[in-house]
TORKEBA-710945 format. One record per residue (C-alpha): x, y, z; residue in three letters. Coordinates in steps of 0.1 Angstrom, whole numbers, padded with zeros to 4 digits, always signed. Example, Ala and Ser with C-alpha at 12.3 -4.5 7.8 and 13.67 -1.06 7.14 Angstrom:
+0123-0045+0078ALA
+0137-0011+0071SER
end
This chain:
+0000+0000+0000UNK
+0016+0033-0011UNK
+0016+0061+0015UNK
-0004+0088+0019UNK
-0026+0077-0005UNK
-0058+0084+0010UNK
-0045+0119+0015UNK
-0036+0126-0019UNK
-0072+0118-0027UNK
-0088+0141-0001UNK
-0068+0167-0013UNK
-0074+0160-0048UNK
-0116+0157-0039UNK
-0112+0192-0017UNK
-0097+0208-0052UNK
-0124+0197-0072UNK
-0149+0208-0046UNK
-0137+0242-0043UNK
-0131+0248-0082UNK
-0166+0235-0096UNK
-0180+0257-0068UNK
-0160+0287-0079UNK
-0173+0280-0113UNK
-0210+0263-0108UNK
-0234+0281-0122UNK
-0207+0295-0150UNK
-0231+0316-0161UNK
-0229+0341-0133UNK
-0191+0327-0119UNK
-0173+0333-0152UNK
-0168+0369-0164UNK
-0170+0370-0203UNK
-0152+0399-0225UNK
-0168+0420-0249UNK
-0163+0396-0279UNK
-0181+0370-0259UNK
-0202+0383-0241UNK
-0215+0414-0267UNK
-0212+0456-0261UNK
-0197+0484-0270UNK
-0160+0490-0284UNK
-0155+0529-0283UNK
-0123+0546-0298UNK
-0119+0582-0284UNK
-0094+0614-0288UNK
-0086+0640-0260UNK
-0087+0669-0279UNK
-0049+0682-0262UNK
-0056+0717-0272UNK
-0085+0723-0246UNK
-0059+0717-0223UNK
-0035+0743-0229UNK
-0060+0767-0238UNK
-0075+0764-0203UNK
-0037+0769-0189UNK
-0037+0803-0212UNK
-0069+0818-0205UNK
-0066+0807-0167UNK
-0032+0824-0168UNK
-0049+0856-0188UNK
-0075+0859-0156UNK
-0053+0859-0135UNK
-0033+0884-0147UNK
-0058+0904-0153UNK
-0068+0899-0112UNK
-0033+0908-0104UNK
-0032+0940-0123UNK
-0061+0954-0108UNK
-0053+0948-0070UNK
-0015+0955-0068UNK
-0011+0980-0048UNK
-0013+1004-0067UNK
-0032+0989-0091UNK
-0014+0988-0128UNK
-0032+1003-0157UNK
-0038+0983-0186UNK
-0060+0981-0218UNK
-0066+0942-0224UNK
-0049+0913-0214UNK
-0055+0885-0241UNK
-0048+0856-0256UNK
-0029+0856-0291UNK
-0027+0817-0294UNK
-0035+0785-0274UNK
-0002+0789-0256UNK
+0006+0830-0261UNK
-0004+0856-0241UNK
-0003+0897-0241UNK
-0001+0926-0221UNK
-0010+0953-0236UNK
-0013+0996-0228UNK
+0007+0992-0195UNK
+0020+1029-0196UNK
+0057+1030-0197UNK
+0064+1041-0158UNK
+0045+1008-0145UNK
+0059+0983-0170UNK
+0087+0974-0145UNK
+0063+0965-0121UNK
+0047+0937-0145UNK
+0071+0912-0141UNK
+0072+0906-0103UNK
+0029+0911-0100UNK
+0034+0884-0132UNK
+0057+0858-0119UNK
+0039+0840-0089UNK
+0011+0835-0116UNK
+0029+0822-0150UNK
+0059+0807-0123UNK
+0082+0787-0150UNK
+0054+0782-0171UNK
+0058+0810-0196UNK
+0084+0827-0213UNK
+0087+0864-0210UNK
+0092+0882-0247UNK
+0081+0912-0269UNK
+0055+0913-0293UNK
+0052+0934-0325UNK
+0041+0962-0309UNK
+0062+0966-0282UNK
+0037+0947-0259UNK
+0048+0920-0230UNK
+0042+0887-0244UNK
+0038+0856-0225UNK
+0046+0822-0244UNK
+0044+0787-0226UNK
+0073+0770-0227UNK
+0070+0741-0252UNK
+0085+0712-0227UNK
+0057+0729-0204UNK
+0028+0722-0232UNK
+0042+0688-0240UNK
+0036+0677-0204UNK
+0001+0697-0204UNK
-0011+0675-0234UNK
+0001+0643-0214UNK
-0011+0654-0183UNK
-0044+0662-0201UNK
-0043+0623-0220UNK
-0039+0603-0184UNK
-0064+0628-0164UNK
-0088+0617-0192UNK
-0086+0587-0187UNK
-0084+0580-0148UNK
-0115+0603-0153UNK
-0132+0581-0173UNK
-0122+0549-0158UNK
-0141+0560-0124UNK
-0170+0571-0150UNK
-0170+0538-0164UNK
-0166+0515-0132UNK
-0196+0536-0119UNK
-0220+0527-0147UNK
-0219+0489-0133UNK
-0204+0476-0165UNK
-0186+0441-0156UNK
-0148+0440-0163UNK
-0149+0476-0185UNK
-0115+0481-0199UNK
-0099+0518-0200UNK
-0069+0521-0222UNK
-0042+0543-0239UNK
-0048+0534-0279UNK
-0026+0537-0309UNK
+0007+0558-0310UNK
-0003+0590-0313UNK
-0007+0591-0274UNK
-0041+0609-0270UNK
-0063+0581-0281UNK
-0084+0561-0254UNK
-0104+0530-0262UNK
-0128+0517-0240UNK
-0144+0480-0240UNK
-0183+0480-0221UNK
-0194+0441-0218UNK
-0226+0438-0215UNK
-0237+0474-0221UNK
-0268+0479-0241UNK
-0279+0513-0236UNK
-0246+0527-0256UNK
-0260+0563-0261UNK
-0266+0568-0226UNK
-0229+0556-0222UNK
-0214+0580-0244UNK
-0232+0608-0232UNK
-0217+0604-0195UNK
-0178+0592-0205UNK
-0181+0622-0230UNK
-0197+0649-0205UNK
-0168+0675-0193UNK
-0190+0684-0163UNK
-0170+0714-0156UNK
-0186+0730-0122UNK
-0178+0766-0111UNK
-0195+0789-0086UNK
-0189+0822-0098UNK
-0212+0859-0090UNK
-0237+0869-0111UNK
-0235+0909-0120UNK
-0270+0909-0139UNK
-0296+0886-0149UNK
-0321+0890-0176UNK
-0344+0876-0201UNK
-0324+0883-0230UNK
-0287+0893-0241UNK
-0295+0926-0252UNK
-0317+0933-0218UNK
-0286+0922-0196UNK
-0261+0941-0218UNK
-0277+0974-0221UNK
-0257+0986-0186UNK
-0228+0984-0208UNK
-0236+0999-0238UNK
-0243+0966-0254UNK
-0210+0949-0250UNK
-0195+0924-0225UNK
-0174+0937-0204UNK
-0138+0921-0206UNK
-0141+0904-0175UNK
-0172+0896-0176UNK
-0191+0865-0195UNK
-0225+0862-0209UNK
-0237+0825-0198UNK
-0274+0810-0207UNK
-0290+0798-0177UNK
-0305+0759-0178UNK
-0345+0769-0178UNK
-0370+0776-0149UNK
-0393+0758-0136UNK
-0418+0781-0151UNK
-0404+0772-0187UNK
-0385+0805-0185UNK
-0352+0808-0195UNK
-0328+0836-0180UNK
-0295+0850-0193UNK
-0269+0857-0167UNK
-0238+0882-0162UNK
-0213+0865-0148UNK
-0175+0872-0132UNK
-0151+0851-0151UNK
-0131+0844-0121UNK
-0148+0817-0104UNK
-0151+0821-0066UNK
-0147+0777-0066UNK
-0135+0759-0089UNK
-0142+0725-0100UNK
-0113+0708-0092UNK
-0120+0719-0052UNK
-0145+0690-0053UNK
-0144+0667-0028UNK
-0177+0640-0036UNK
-0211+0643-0049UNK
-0245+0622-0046UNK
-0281+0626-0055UNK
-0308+0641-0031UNK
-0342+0662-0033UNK
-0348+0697-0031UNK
-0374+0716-0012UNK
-0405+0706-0030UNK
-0389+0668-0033UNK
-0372+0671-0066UNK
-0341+0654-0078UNK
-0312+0676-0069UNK
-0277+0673-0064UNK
-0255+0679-0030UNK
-0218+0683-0034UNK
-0190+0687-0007UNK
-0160+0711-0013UNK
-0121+0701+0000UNK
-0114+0721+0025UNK
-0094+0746+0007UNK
-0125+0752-0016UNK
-0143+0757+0016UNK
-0124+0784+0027UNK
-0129+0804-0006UNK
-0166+0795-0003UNK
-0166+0814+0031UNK
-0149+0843+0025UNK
-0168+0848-0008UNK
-0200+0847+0008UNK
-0195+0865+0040UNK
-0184+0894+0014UNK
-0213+0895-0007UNK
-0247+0887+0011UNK
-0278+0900-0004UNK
-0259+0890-0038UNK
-0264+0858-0062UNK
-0244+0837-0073UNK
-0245+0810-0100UNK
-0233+0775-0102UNK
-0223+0768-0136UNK
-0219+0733-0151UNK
-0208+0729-0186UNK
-0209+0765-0194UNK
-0243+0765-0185UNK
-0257+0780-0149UNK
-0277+0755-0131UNK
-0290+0777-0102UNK
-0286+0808-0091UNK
-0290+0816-0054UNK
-0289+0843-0034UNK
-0264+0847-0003UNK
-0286+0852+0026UNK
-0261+0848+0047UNK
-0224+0833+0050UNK
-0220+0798+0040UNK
-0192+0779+0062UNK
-0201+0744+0055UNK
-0188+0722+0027UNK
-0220+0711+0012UNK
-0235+0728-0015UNK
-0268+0716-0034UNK
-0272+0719-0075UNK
-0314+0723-0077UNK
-0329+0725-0112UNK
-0356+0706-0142UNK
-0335+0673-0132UNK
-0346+0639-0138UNK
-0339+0616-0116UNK
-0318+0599-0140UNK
-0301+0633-0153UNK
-0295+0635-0119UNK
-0279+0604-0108UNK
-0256+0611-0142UNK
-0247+0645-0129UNK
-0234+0634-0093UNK
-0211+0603-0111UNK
-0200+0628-0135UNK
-0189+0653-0106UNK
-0177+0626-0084UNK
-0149+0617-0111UNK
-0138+0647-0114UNK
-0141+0669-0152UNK
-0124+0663-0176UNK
-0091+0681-0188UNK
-0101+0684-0227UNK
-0130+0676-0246UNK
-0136+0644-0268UNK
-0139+0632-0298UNK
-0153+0598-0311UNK
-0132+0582-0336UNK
-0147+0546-0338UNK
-0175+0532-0325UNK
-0178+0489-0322UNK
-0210+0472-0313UNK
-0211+0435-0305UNK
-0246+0422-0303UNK
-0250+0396-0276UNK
-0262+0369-0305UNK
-0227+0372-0319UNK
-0210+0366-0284UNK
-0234+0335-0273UNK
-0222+0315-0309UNK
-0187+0325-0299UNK
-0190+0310-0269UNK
-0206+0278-0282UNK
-0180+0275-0310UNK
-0152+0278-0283UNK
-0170+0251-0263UNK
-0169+0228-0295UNK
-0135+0235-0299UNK
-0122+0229-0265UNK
-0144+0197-0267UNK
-0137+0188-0300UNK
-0098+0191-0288UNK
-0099+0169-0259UNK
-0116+0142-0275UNK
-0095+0136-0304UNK
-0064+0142-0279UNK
-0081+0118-0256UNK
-0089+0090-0287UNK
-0048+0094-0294UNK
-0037+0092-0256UNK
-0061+0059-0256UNK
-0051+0045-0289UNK
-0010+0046-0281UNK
-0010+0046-0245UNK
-0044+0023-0242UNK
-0053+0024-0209UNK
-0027+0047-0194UNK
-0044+0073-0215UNK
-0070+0076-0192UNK
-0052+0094-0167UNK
-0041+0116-0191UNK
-0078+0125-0197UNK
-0087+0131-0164UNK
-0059+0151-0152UNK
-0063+0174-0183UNK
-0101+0174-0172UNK
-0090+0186-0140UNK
-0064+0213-0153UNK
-0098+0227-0169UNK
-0116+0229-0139UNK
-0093+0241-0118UNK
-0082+0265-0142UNK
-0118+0281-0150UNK
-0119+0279-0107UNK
-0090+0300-0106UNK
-0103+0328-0132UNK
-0134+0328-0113UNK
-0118+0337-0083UNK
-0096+0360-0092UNK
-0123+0380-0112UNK
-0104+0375-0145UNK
-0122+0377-0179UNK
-0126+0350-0206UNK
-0121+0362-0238UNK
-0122+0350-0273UNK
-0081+0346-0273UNK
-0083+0335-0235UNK
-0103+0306-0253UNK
-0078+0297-0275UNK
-0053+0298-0243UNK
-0079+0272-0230UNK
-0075+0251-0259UNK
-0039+0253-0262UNK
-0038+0241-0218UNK
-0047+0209-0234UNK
-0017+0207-0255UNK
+0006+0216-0222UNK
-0015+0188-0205UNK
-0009+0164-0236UNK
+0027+0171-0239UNK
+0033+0168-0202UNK
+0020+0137-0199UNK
+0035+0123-0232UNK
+0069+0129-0214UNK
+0058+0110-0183UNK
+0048+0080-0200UNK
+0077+0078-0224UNK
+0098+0082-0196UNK
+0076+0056-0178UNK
+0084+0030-0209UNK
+0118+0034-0208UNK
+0119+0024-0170UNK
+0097-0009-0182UNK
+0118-0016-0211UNK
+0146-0019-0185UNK
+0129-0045-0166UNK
+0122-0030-0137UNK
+0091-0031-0114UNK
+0058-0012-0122UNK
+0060+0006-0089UNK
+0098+0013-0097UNK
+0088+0023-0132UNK
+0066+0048-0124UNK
+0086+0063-0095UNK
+0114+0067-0113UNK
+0093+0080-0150UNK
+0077+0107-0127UNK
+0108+0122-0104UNK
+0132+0122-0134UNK
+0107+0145-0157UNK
+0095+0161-0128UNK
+0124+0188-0136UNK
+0123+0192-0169UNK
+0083+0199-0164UNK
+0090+0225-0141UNK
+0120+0244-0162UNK
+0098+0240-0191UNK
+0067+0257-0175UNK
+0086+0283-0156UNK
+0101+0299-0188UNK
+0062+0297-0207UNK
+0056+0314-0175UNK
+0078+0341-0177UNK
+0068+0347-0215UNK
+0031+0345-0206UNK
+0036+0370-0176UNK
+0055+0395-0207UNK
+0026+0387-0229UNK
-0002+0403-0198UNK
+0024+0431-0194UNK
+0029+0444-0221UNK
+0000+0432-0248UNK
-0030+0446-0252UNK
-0064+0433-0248UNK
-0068+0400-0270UNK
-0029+0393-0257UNK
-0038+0397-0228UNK
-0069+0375-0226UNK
-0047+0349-0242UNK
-0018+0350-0216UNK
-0045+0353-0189UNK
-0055+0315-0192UNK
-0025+0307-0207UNK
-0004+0319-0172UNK
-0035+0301-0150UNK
-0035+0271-0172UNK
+0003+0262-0170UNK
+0000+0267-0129UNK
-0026+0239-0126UNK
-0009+0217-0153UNK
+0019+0212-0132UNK
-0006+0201-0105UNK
-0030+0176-0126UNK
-0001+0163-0145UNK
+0020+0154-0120UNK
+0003+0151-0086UNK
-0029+0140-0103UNK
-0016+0116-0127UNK
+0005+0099-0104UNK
-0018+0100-0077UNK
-0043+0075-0101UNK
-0009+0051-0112UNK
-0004+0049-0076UNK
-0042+0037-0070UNK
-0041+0015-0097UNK
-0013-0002-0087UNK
-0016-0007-0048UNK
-0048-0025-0056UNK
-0027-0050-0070UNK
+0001-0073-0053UNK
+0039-0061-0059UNK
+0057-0075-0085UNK
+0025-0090-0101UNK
+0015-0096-0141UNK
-0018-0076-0131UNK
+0003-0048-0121UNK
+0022-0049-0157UNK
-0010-0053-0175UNK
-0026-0025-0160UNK
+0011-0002-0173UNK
+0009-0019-0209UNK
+0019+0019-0223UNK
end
C-alpha cells in the first residue's frame, strides 16, 4: 500500500470541490469579454488643445486679477490671448511696465516665457516642454477620469486604455452594455462646475447688456441659464473668475430639493471651503450662480455666510439626469474635450455562438487528444484524460476567483492548456516506458518516470511562465486574454499532470500485489 494515498485523494476531492464551486453556475461565476459576451467597443481622442487653452486663458485671468489689485493697481488696456499657448499685455504705460514682471511671476511661475511682441507689448509664451507635459497630463487625467466614469455605470470587467501611437487616443471596452447612447453621453460629459457671481440677470442678451452699452465687459461673461421651472429661460452676467472651482470637489450624490425634486448635494475640499466662506461672508444679499458645462444651473442668493462644505445643485432634473450629474462630478471633469473616432458594437447573438464555438473546440480538442492518448498509451491514457479534465476545472476555478475575464483569445489559451496537458504527460509516459523496457518493477517504473521528468516539467513551465507573464504586461487586450488562461493554465498543469496523474498510477497499482503480471498489464503503455 503506497503512503499517503488516501490523502492525496482528499486533497485532490477538496480541489475539485472548491473549483466546480467557484465556477457552478458558469453563467454568473465566469466573467465574459466583450467579444463573448456582446457591447460596445468605443475609440476616443482628447482633444490636447482644450488643455493648454485652459492653462492660457486661466493664466490671462489671473493676470488680469493681479493688475487690478496691486497695490497700486497697474493700468492696462486688455490682457488677451494671441494663441493656445501665447499671451499679451497690452497699454501698461511705460512708468508701470517694471512692475509687470514681479505682479506676473507667482502667476505664470516657470510656465511661460517672458518676450516682446510686435508692438512693443509683453508677451507671454508657454514653454513648449511645459505644453508637452500639459497634453500628457491632459491624455492620463482623461482617462483615470473616465475609468471612475465607467466603473460607476456597473459595467462588468470595463476596460480603459491608452490606444494607438499617437498618445491621445483612449479606447474603451463595455461588456454587456446595451444602452450605448446613454454611455457615451456620460464618458463624453466634461461636467466642468464653477461657482462664480452673477452681476446681472435678464431675459435676453441685449436686456442684460444694455448697462454696458451693449457689449461684454472684458471680464465679464454672458452664460445661458438651464431653464426655470416656469419654462423661462434667464440670461446671466457672470464674473469670469470663479469664486470655486471645479477641481476643489471633494464628492457628490443625489438628493431632493425643497418641494422633493431630484437635486444634487456636493461637498467642497477644505481649501474650496475656505474660498466659499470668504466669498460669501463678502457679498450677502448677492447671487451667485453654479455653472456646469458652461451653463448655470442655479442661481442663489447669499442670505447669509456659508461655512459648510455642502452645496446643493437644484434645477428641471430627472432623476436619472441627476444620478448622471453626481457620477459625472464625483470623477472629477475632464481636462479636454472628446472626440469619437470609432464606435464597435457586438450584439449579444454574436457573443453567445462565440461561446458555443469555443466550447466545440475545446471539446472537440480533448476528444481527439483523448482517442490518441487511448489509442497509443491504451489504458494509461486515461489518466491523461482526467488530469487534463481537471487542469480545466481548476483553471476556470482559478479565473473565477480572481475575477479574470474570458475572452475570445483567452479561449484559444484554453484550448492550447490541453496541449501543455498532452505534452506533459506524453513525457511522463515515455519516460515511464523506458523504465519498463529496463525490466524494472511497475511501482519502480513509475517512481522513477515521474521524479526524473519532474524537472524538466517544471524548467519548461517556468520559462512559458515568464513569457506569458510579458505577454499580460505588455500586450494589449486579446494578448492579454490569451496570456490570462495561458499563465493560470500552466499553474494547474503542473498540478494535474504530475500530482494527479500519479496520484491515479499509484491507485491503480496498490490494488494489486507487488511485482505482479496484473500490475504490468494494467502499465501496458
Amino acid at each position: 500500500m503506497y503512503k499517503n494515498l488516501r490523502w492525496k485523494f482528499l486533497i485532490i476531492g477538496a480541489v475539485i470541490l472548491i473549483a466546480g464551486w467557484a465556477i457552478i453556475p458558469p453563467s454568473q461565476k465566469i466573467k465574459l469579454g466583450l467579444d463573448l459576451k456582446g457591447g460596445v467597443y468605443l475609440v476616443m481622442q482628447v482633444k490636447t488643445d482644450d488643455a493648454l487653452q485652459a492653462e492660457t486663458e486661466t493664466a490671462v485671468e489671473q493676470i488680469k486679477e493681479a493688475l487690478r489689485t496691486a497695490s497700486p493697481p497697474i493700468p492696462f488696456t486688455s490682457v488677451r490671448a494671441t494663441s493656445l499657448t501665447e499671451f499679451t499685455v497690452e497699454g501698461v504705460p511705460p512708468a508701470d511696465a517694471q512692475r509687470l514682471p514681479a505682479v506676473a511671476e507667482p502667476i505664470v511661475g516657470t510656465a511661460f516665457n517672458r518676450d516682446t511682441a510686435a508692438d512693443g507689448s509683453p508677451l507671454f509664451k508657454m514653454k513648449p516642454n511645459i505644453a508637452v507635459t500639459r497634453r500628457s497630463e491632459a491624455v492620463n487625467q482623461a482617462l483615470l477620469t473616465i475609468d471612475k466614469r465607467v466603473n460607476e455605470l456597473g459595467v462588468a470587467e470595463p476596460t480603459v486604455a491608452l490606444y494607438g501611437s499617437t498618445g491621445d487616443q483612449i479606447v474603451v471596452s463595455l461588456p454587456g452594455m446595451t444602452d450605448v447612447d446613454h454611455a457615451k453621453r456620460v464618458i463624453r460629459s466634461t461636467a466642468r462646475l464653477d461657482i462664480k457671481m452673477v452681476e446681472g440677470e435678464a431675459p435676453d442678451e441685449k436686456t442684460l447688456l444694455a448697462a454696458h452699452g451693449g457689449k461684454t465687459p472684458e471680464d465679464m461673461q454672458v452664460v445661458p441659464g438651464s431653464g426655470n421651472r416656469d419654462g423661462t429661460r434667464s440670461v446671466y452676467l457672470l464674473k469670469k473668475a470663479p469664486i470655486v472651482a471645479g477641481n476643489e470637489l471633494a464628492s457628490a450624490k443625489i438628493t431632493q430639493d425643497e418641494i422633493g425634486a431630484p437635486a444634487v448635494a456636493f461637498s467642497l475640499k477644505p481649501g474650496g471651503v475656505t474660498k466659499f466662506s470668504k466669498a460669501t461672508g463678502e457679498n450677502v444679499g448677492r447671487q451667485m450662480a453654479i455653472v456646469l458645462d458652461d451653463r448655470v444651473q442655479s442661481a442663489p442668493r447669499i442670505q447669509e455666510r456659508i461655512s459648510q462644505a455642502d452645496v446643493r445643485i437644484t434645477g428641471s432634473f430627472t432623476p436619472q439626469e441627476a444620478q448622471d450629474l453626481a457620477l459625472v462630478l464625483r470623477s472629477g471633469a475632464l481636462p479636454a474635450s472628446l472626440s469619437y473616432q470609432q464606435q464597435t458594437e457586438i450584439g449579444p447573438t454574436l457573443g453567445a455562438d462565440s461561446v458555443r464555438e469555443g466550447i466545440y473546440a475545446s471539446l472537440a480538442g480533448l476528444a481527439l487528444v483523448t482517442l490518441f492518448m487511448l489509442i497509443y498509451y491504451k489504458m494509461a491514457g486515461i489518466n491523461a484524460f482526467v488530469s487534463i479534465v481537471m487542469n480545466l476545472l481548476i483553471l476556470l476555478g482559478f479565473m473565477s476567483y480572481l475575477g479574470a475575464v474570458m475572452t475570445l483569445p483567452g479561449v484559444a489559451g484554453l484550448i492550447l492548456t490541453i496541449g501543455v496537458g498532452v505534452d506533459s504527460n506524453v513525457l511522463i509516459f515515455e519516460r515511464i516506458r523506458e523504465e519498463l523496457a529496463l525490466k524494472k518493477g511497475a511501482r519502480q517504473a513509475v517512481a522513477a518516470g515521474f521524479d526524473r521528468v519532474f524537472t524538466t516539467i517544471l524548467d519548461t513551465h517556468v520559462a512559458s511562465l515568464i513569457s506569458a507573464g510579458f505577454l499580460f504586461q505588455f500586450g494589449t487586450g486579446p494578448i492579454r486574454g490569451f496570456a490570462t488562461t495561458l499563465f493560470f493554465g500552466l499553474l494547474t498543469n503542473v498540478f494535474t499532470a504530475v500530482f494527479v496523474s500519479r496520484s491515479l498510477f499509484e491507485l491503480i497499482l496498490s490494488r494489486k500485489p507487488a511485482g505482479s503480471a496484473a500490475q504490468h498489464q494494467h502499465l501496458s503503455i
